[in-house]
CHARMM internal coordinates of N, CA and C (Angstrom, degrees):
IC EDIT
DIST 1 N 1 CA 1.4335
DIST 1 CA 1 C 1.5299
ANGL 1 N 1 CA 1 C 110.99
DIST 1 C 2 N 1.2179
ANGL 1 CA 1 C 2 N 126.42
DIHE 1 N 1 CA 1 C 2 N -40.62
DIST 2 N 2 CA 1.4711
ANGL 1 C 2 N 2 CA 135.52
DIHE 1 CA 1 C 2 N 2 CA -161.13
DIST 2 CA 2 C 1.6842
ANGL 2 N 2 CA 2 C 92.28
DIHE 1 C 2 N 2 CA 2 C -78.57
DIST 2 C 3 N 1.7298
ANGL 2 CA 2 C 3 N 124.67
DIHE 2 N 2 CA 2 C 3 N -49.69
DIST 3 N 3 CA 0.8265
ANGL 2 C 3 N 3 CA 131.42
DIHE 2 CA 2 C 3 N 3 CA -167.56
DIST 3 CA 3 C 1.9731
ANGL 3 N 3 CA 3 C 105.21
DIHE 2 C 3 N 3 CA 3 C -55.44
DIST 3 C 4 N 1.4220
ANGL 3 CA 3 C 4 N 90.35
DIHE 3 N 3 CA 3 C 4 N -54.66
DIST 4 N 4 CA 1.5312
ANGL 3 C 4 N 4 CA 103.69
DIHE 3 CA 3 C 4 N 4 CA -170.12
DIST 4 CA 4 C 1.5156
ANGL 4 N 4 CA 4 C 107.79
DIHE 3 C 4 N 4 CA 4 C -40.96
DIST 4 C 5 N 1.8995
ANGL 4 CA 4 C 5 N 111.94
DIHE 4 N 4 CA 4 C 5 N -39.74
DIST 5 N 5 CA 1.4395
ANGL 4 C 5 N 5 CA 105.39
DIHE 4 CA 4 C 5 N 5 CA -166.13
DIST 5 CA 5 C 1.3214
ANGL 5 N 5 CA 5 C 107.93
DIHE 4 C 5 N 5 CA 5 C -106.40
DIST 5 C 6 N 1.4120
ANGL 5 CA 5 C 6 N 132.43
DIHE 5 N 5 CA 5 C 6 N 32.14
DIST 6 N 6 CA 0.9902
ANGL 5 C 6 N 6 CA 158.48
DIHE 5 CA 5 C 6 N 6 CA 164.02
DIST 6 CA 6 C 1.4590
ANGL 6 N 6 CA 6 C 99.80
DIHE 5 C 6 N 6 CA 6 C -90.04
DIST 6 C 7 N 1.5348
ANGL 6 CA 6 C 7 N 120.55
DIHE 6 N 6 CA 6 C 7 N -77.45
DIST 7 N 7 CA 1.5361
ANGL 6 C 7 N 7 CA 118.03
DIHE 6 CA 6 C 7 N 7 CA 174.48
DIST 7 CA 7 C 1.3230
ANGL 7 N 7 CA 7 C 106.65
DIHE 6 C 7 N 7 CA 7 C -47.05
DIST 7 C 8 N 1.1539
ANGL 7 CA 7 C 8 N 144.76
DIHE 7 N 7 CA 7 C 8 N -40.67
DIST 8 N 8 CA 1.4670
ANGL 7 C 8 N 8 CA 149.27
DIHE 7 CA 7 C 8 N 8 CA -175.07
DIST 8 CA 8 C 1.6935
ANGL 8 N 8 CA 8 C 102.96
DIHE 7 C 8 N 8 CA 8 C -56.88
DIST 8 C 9 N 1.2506
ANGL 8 CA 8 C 9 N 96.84
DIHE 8 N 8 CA 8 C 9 N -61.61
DIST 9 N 9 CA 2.0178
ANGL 8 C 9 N 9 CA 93.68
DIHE 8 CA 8 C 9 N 9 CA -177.14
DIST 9 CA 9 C 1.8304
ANGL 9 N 9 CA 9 C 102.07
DIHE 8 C 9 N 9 CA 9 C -54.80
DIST 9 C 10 N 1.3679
ANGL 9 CA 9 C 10 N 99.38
DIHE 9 N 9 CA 9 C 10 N -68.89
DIST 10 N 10 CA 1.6700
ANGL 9 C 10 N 10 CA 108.09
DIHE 9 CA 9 C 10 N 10 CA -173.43
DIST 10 CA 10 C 1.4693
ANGL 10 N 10 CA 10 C 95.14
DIHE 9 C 10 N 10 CA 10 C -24.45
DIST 10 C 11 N 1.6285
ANGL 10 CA 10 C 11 N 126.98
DIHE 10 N 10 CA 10 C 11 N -68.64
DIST 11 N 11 CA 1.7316
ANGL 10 C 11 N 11 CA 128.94
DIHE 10 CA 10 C 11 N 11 CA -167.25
DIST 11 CA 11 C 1.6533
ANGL 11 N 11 CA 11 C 93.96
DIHE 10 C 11 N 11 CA 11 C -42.10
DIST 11 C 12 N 1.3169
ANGL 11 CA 11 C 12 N 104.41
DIHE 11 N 11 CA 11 C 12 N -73.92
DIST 12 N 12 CA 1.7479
ANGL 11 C 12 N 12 CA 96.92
DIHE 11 CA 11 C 12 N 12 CA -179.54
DIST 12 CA 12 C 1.5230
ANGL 12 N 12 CA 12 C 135.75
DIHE 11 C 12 N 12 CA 12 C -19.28
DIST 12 C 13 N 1.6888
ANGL 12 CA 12 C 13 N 94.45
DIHE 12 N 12 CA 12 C 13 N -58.99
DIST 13 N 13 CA 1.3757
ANGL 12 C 13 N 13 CA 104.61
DIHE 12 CA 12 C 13 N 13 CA -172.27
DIST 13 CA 13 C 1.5848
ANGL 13 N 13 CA 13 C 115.73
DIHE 12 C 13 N 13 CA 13 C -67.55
DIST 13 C 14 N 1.6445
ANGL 13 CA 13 C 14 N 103.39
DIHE 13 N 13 CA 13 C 14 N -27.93
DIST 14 N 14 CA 1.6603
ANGL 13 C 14 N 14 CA 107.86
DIHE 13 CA 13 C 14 N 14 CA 164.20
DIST 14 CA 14 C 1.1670
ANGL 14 N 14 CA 14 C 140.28
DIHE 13 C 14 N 14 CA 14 C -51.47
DIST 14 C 15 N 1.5806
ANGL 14 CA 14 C 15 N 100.44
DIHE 14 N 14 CA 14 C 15 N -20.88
DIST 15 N 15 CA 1.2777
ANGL 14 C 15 N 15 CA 112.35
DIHE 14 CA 14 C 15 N 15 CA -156.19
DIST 15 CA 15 C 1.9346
ANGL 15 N 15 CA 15 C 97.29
DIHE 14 C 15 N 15 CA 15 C -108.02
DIST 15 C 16 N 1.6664
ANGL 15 CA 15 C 16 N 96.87
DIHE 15 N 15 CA 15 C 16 N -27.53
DIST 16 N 16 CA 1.7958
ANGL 15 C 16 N 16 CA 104.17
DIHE 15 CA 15 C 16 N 16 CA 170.23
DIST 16 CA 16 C 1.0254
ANGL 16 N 16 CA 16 C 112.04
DIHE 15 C 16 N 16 CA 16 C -47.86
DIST 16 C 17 N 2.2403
ANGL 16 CA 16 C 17 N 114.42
DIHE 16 N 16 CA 16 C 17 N -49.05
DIST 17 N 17 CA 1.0383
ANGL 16 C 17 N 17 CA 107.47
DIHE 16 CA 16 C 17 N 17 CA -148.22
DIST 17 CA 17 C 1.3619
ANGL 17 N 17 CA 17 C 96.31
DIHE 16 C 17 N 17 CA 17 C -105.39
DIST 17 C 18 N 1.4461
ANGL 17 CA 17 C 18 N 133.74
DIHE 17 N 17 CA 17 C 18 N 39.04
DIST 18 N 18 CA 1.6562
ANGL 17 C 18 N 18 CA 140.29
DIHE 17 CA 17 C 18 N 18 CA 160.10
DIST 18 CA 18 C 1.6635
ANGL 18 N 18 CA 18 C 116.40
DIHE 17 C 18 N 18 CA 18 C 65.23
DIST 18 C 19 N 1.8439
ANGL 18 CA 18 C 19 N 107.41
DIHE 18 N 18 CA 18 C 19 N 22.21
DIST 19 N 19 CA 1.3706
ANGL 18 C 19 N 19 CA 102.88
DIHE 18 CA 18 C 19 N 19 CA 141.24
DIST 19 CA 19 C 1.2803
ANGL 19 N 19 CA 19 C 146.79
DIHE 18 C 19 N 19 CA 19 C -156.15
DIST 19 C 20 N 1.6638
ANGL 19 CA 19 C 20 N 90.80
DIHE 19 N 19 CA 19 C 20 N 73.86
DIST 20 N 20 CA 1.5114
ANGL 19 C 20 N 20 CA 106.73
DIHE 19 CA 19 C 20 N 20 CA -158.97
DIST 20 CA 20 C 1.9104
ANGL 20 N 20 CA 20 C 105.71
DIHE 19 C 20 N 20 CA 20 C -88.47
DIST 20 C 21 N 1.7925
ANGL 20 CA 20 C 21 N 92.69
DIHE 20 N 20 CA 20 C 21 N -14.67
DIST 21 N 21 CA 1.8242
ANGL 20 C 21 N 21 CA 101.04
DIHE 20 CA 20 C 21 N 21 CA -154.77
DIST 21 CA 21 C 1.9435
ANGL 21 N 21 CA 21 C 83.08
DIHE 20 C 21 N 21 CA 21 C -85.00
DIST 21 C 22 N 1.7483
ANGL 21 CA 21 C 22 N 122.07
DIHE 21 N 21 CA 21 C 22 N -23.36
DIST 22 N 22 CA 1.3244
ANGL 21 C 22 N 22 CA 118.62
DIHE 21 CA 21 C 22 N 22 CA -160.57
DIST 22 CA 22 C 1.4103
ANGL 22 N 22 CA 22 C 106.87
DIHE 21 C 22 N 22 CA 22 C -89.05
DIST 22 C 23 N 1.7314
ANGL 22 CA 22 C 23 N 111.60
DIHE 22 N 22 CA 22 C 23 N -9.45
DIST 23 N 23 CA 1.4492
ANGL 22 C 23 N 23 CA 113.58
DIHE 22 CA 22 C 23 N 23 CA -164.83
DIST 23 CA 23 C 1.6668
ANGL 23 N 23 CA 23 C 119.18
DIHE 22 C 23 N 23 CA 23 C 95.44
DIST 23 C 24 N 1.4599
ANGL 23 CA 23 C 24 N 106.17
DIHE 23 N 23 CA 23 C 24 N 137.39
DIST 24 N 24 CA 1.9570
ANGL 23 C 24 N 24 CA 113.51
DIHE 23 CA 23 C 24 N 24 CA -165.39
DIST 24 CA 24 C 1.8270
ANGL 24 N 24 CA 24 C 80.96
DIHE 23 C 24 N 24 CA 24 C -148.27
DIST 24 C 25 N 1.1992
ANGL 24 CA 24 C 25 N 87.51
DIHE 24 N 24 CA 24 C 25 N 170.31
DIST 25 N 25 CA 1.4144
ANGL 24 C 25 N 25 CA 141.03
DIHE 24 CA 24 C 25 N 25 CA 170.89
DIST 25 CA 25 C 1.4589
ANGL 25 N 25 CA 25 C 129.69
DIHE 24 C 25 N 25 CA 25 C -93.75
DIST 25 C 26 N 1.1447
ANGL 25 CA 25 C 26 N 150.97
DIHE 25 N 25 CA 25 C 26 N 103.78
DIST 26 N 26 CA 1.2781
ANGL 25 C 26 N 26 CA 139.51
DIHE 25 CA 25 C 26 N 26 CA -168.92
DIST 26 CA 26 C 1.6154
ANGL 26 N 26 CA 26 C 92.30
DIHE 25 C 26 N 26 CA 26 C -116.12
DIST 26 C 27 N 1.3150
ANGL 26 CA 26 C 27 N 134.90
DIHE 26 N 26 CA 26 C 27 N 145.58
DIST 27 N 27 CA 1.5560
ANGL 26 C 27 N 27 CA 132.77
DIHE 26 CA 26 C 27 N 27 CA -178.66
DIST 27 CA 27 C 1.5840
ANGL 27 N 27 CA 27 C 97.92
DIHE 26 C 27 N 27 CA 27 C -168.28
DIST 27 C 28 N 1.8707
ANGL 27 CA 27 C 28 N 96.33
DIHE 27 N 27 CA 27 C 28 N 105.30
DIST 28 N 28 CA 1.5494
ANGL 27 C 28 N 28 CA 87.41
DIHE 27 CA 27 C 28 N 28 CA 156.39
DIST 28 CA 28 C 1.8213
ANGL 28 N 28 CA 28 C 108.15
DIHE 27 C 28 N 28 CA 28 C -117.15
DIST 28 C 29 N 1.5203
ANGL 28 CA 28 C 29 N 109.35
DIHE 28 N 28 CA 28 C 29 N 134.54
DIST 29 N 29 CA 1.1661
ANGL 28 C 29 N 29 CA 135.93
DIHE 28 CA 28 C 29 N 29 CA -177.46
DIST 29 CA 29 C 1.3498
ANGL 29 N 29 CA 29 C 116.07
DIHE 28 C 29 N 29 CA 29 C -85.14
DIST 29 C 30 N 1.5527
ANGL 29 CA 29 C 30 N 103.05
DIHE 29 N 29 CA 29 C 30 N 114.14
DIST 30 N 30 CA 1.6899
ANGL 29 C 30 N 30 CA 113.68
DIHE 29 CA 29 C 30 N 30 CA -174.25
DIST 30 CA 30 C 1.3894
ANGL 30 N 30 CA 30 C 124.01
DIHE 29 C 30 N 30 CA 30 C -105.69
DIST 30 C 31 N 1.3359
ANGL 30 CA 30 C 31 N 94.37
DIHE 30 N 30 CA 30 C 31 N 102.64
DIST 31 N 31 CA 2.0369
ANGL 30 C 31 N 31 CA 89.70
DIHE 30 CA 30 C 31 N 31 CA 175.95
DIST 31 CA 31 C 1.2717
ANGL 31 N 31 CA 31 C 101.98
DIHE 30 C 31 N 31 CA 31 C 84.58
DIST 31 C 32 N 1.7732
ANGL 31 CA 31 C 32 N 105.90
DIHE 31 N 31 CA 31 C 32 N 151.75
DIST 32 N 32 CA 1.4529
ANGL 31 C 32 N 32 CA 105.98
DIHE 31 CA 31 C 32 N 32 CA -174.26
DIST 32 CA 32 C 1.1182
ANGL 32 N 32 CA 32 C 127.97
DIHE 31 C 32 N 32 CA 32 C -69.16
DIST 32 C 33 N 1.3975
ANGL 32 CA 32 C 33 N 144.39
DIHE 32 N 32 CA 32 C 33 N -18.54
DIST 33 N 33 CA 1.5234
ANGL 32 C 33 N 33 CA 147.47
DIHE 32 CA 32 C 33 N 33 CA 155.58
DIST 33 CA 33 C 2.1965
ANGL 33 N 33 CA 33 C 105.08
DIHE 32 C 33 N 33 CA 33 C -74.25
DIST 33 C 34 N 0.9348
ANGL 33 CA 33 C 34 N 101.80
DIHE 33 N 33 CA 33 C 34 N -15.96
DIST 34 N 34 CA 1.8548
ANGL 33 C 34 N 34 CA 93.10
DIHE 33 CA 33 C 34 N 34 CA 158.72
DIST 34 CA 34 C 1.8756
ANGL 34 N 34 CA 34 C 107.80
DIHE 33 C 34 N 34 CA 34 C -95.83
DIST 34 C 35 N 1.4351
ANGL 34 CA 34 C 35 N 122.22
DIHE 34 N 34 CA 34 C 35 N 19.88
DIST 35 N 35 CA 1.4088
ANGL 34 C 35 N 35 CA 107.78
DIHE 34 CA 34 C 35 N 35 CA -176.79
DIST 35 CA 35 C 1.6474
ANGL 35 N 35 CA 35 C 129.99
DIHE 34 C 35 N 35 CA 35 C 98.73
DIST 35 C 36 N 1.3403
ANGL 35 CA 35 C 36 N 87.45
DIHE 35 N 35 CA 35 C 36 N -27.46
DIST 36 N 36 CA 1.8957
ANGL 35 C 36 N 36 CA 104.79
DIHE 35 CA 35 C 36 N 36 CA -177.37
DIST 36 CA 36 C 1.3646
ANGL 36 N 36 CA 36 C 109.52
DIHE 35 C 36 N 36 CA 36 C -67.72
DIST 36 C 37 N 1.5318
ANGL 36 CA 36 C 37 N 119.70
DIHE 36 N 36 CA 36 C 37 N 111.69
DIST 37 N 37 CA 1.3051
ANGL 36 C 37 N 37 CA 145.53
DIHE 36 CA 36 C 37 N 37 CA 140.18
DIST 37 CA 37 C 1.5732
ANGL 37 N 37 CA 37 C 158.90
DIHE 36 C 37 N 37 CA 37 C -54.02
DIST 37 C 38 N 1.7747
ANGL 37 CA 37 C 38 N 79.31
DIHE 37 N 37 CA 37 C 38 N -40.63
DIST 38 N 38 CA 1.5341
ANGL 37 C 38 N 38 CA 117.53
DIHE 37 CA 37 C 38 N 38 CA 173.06
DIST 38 CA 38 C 1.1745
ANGL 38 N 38 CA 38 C 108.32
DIHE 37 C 38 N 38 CA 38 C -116.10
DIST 38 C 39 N 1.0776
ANGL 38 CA 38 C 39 N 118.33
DIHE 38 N 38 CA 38 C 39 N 118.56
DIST 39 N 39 CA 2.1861
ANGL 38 C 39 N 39 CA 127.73
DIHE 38 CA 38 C 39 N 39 CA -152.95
DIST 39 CA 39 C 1.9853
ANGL 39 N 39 CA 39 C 85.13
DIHE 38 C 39 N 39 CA 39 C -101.37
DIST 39 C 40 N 1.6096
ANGL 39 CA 39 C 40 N 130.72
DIHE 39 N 39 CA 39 C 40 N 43.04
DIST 40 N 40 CA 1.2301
ANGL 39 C 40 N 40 CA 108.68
DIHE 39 CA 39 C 40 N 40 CA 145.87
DIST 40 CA 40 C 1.7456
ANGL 40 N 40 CA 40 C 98.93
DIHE 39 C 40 N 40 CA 40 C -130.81
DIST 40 C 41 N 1.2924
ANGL 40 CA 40 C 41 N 115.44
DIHE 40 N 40 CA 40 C 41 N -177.98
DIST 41 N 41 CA 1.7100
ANGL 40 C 41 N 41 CA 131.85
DIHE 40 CA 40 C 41 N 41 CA 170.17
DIST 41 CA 41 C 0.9648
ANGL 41 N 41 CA 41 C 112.66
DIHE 40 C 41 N 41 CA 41 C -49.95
DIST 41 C 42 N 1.6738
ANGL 41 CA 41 C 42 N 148.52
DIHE 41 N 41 CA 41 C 42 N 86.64
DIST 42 N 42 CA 1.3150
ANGL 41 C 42 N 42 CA 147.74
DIHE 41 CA 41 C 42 N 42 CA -165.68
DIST 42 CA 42 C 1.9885
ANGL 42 N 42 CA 42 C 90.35
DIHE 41 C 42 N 42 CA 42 C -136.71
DIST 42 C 43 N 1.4551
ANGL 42 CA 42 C 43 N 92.24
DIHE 42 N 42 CA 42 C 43 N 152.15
DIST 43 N 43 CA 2.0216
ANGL 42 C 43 N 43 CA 105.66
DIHE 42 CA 42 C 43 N 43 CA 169.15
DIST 43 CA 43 C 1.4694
ANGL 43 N 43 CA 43 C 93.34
DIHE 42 C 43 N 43 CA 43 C -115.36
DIST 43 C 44 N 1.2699
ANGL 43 CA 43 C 44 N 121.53
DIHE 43 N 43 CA 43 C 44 N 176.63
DIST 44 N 44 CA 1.0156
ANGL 43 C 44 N 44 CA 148.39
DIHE 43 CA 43 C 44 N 44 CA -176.64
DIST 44 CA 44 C 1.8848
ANGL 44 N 44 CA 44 C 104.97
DIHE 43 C 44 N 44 CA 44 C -134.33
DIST 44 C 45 N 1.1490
ANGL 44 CA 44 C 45 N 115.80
DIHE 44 N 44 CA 44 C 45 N 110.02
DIST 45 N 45 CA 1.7250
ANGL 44 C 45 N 45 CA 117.92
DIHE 44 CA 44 C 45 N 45 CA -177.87
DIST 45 CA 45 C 1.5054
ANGL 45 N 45 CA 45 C 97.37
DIHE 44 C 45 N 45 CA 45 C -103.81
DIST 45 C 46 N 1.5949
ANGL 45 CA 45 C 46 N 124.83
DIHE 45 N 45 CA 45 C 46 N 96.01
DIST 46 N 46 CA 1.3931
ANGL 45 C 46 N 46 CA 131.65
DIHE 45 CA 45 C 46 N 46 CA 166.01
DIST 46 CA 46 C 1.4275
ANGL 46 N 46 CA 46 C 105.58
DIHE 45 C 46 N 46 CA 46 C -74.64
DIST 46 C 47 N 1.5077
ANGL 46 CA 46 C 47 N 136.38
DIHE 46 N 46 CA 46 C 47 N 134.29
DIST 47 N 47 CA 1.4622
ANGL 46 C 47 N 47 CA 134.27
DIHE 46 CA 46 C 47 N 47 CA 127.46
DIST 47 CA 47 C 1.2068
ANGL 47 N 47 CA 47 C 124.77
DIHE 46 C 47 N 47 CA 47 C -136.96
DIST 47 C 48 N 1.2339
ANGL 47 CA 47 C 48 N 111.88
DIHE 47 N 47 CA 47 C 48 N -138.82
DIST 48 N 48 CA 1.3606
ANGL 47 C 48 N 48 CA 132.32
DIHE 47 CA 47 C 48 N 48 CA 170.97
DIST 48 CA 48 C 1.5576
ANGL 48 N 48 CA 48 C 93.31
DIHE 47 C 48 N 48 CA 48 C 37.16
DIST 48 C 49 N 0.9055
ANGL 48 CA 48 C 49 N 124.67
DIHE 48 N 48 CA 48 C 49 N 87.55
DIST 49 N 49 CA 1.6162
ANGL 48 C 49 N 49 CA 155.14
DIHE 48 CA 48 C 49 N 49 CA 116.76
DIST 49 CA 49 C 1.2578
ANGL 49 N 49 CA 49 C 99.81
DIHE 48 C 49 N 49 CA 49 C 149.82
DIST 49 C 50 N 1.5608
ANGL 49 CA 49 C 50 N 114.57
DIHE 49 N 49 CA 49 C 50 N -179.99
DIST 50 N 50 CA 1.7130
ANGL 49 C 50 N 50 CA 149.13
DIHE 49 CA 49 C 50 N 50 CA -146.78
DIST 50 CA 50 C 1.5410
ANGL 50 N 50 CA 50 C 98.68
DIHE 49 C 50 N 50 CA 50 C -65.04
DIST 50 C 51 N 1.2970
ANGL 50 CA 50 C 51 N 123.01
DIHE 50 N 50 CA 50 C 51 N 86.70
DIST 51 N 51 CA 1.2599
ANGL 50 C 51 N 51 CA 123.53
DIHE 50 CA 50 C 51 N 51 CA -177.67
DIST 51 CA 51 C 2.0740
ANGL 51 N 51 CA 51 C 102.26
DIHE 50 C 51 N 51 CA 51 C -76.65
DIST 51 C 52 N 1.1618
ANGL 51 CA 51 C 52 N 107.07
DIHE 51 N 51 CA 51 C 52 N 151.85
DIST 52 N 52 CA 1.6228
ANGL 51 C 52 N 52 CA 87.86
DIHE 51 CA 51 C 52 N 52 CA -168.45
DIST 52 CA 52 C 1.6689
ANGL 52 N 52 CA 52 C 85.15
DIHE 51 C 52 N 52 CA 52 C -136.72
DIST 52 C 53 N 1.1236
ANGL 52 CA 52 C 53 N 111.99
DIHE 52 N 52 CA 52 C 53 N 168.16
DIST 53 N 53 CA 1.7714
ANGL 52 C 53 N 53 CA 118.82
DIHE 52 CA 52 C 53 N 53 CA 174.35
DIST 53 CA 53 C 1.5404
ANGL 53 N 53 CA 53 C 103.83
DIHE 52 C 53 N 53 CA 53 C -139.31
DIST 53 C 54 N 1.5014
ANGL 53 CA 53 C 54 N 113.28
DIHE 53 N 53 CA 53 C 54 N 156.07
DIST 54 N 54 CA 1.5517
ANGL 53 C 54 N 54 CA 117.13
DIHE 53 CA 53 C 54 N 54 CA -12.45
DIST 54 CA 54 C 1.3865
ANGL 54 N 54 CA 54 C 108.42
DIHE 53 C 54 N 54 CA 54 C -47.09
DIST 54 C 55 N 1.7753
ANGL 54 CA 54 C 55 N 101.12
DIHE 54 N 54 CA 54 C 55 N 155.25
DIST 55 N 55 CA 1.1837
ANGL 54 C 55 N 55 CA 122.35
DIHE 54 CA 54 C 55 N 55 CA 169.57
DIST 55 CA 55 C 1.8924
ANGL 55 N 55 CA 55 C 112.74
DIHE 54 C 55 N 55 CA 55 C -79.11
DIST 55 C 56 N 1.6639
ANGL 55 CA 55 C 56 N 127.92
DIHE 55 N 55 CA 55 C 56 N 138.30
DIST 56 N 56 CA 1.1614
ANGL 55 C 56 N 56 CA 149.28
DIHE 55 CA 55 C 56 N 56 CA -169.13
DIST 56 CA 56 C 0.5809
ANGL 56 N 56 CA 56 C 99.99
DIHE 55 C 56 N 56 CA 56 C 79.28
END
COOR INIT
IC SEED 1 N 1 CA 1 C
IC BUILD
């Protein structure tokens, strides 16, 4: 549930910041070998330009 309205804000905030219609990224990073820095429940909202994979 928490997760769900987590993806729900992130969609929002994509769409505030004018690129939700071009395509984003949502990435939450778990634990220190997944990237995690900040030891609480945080997303990451990537856009606005050519995101490519693999990701880094």
């Amino acid at each position: 549930m928490l997760v769900g309205k987590l993806t729900l804000t992130a969609t929002k905030i994509a769409k505030e910041l004018g690129f939700a219609d071009d395509g984003y990224r949502v990435v939450m990073n778990c634990n220190e070998q997944g990237g995690q820095s900040v030891y609480h429940i945080h997303l990451h909202c990537l856009g606005g330009r050519q995101l490519t994979w693999p990701p880094g």
